[in-house]
C-alpha positions in Angstrom: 19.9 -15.4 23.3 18.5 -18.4 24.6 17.9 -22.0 23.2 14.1 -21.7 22.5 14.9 -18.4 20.5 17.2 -19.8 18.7 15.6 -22.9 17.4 12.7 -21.0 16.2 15.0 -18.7 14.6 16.5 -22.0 12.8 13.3 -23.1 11.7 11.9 -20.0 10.3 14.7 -20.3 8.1 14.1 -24.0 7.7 10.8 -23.0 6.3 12.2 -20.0 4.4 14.6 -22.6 2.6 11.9 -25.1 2.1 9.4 -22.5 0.3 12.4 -21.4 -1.6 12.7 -24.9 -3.3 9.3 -26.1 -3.4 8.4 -22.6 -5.8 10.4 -23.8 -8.2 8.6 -26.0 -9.4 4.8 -24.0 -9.1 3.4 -23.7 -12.7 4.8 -20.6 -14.8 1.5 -19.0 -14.3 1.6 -18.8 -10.7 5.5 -17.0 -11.1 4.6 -14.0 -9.4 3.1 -15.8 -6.2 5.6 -17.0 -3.8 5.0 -17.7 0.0 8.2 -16.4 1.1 7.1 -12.5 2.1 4.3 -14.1 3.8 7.0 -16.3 5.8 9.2 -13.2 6.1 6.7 -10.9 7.6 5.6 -13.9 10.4 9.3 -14.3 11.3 9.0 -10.7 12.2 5.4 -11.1 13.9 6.1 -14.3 16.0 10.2 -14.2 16.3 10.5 -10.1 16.9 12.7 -8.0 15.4 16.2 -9.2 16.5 15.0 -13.5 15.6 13.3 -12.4 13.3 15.8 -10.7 11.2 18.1 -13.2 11.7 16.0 -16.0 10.3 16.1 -13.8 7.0 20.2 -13.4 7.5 20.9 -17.6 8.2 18.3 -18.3 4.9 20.7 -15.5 2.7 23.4 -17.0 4.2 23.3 -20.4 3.3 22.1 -19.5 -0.4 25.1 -17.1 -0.7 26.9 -20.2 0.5 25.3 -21.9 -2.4 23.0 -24.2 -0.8 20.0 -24.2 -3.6 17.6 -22.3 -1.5 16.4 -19.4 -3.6 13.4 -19.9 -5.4 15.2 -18.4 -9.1 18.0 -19.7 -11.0 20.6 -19.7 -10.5 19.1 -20.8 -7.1 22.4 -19.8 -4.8 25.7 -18.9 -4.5 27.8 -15.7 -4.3 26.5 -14.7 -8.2 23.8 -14.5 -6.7 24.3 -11.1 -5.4 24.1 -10.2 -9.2 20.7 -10.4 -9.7 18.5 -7.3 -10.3 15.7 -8.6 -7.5 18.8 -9.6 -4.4 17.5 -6.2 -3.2 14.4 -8.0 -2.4 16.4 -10.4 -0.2 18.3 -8.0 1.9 14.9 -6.2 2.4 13.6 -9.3 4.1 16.1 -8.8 6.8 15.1 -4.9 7.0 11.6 -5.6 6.8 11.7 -8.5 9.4 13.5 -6.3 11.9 10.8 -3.3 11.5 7.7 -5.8 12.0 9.4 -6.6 14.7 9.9 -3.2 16.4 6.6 -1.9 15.3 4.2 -5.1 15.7 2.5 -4.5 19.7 1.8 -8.1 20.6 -2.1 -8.9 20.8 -3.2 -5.9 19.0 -4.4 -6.9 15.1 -4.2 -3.1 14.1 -0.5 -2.7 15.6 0.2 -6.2 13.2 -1.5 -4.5 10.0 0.8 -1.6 10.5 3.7 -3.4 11.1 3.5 -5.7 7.9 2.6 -2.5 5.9 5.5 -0.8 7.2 7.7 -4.1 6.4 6.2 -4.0 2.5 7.6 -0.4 2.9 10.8 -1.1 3.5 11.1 -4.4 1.5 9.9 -2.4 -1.8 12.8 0.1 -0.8 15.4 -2.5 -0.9 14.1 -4.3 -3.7 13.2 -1.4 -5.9 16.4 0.7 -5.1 18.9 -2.3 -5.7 16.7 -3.4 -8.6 17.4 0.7 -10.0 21.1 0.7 -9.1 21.7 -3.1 -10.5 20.0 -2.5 -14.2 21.8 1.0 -14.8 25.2 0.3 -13.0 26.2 -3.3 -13.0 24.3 -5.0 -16.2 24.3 -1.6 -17.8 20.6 -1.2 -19.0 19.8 2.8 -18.4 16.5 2.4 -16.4 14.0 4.8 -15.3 12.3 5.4 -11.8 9.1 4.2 -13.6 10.5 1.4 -15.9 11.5 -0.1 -12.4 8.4 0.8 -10.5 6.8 -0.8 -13.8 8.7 -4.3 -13.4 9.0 -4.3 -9.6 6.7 -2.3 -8.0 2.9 -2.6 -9.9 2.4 -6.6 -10.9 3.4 -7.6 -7.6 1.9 -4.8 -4.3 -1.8 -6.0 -4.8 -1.3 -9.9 -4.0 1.3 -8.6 -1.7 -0.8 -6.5 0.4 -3.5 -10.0 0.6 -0.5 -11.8 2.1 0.8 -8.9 4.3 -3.0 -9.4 5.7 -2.7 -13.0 5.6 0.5 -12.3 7.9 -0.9 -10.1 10.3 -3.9 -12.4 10.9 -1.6 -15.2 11.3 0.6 -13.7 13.3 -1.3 -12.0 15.5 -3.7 -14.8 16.2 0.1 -17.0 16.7 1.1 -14.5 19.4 -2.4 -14.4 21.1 -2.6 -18.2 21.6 0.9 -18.4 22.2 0.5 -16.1 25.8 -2.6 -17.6 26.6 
């Protein structure tokens, strides 16, 4: 680890934070747009897979600590873990570290894979914690497709614009950044 590292992995999660806040207060009709996967999948682009990731660990870390960070109520702290969508948090740290790992610096096609394969595995979290939350914890027998319905379908199309928003990004970060 070294100091340069480091700070950008503390200000990925600065920015994580901040976008976290400032959505809280977008208009009702813009709910399902957040900036944060976009943020996510860059952390993974620009930091790697090992920064990366853990940028997405210190931002769930300080709103499990209950700094107000998340962009839904009840904003932080260890309840938190509760909700039906923390899946979707702990997939930021899994998708992170596989944008990292996939994601061939220079190469725009190697940065659309890796961003599609970070959706991947961020839908896994979120939809398989989303499943387990709603029929085991809050007790509300759910179906594959109810879920897929509610957590899958309103959200992959504008998520796939920002995964290629990402990899553009990203890519064109890393390119200017060796040069």
């Amino acid at each position: 680890m070294n100091t340069r590292n480091l700070a950008l992995t503390a200000a990925m999660a600065a920015l994580m934070c901040l976008a976290g806040i400032l959505f809280r207060w977008v208009s009702p009709a813009l709910v399902p747009f957040s900036i944060l996967p976009v943020l996510m999948l860059l952390s993974g682009l620009i930091l790697g897979a090992r920064y990366g990731a853990l940028a997405m660990i210190v931002y769930i870390f300080l709103g499990l600590l209950g700094l107000p960070v998340f962009s839904s109520a009840p904003f932080g702290g260890i309840g938190y873990i509760f909700k039906p969508t923390f899946g979707y948090l702990l997939g930021y740290i899994g998708a992170a570290f596989t944008v990292g790992i996939i994601y061939k610096k220079k190469q725009l096609w190697s940065a659309i894979i890796a961003v599609l394969a970070g959706l991947t595995v961020l839908y896994t979290f979120g939809l398989g914690y989303l499943y387990v939350v709603m029929n085991y914890i809050l007790g509300r027998p759910t179906t594959v497709g109810v879920v897929l319905a509610t957590g899958f379908l309103p959200f992959i199309a504008m998520d796939l614009v920002k995964a290629g928003i990402a990899a553009w990004v990203g890519n064109e970060v890393i390119k200017r950044r060796q040069e």
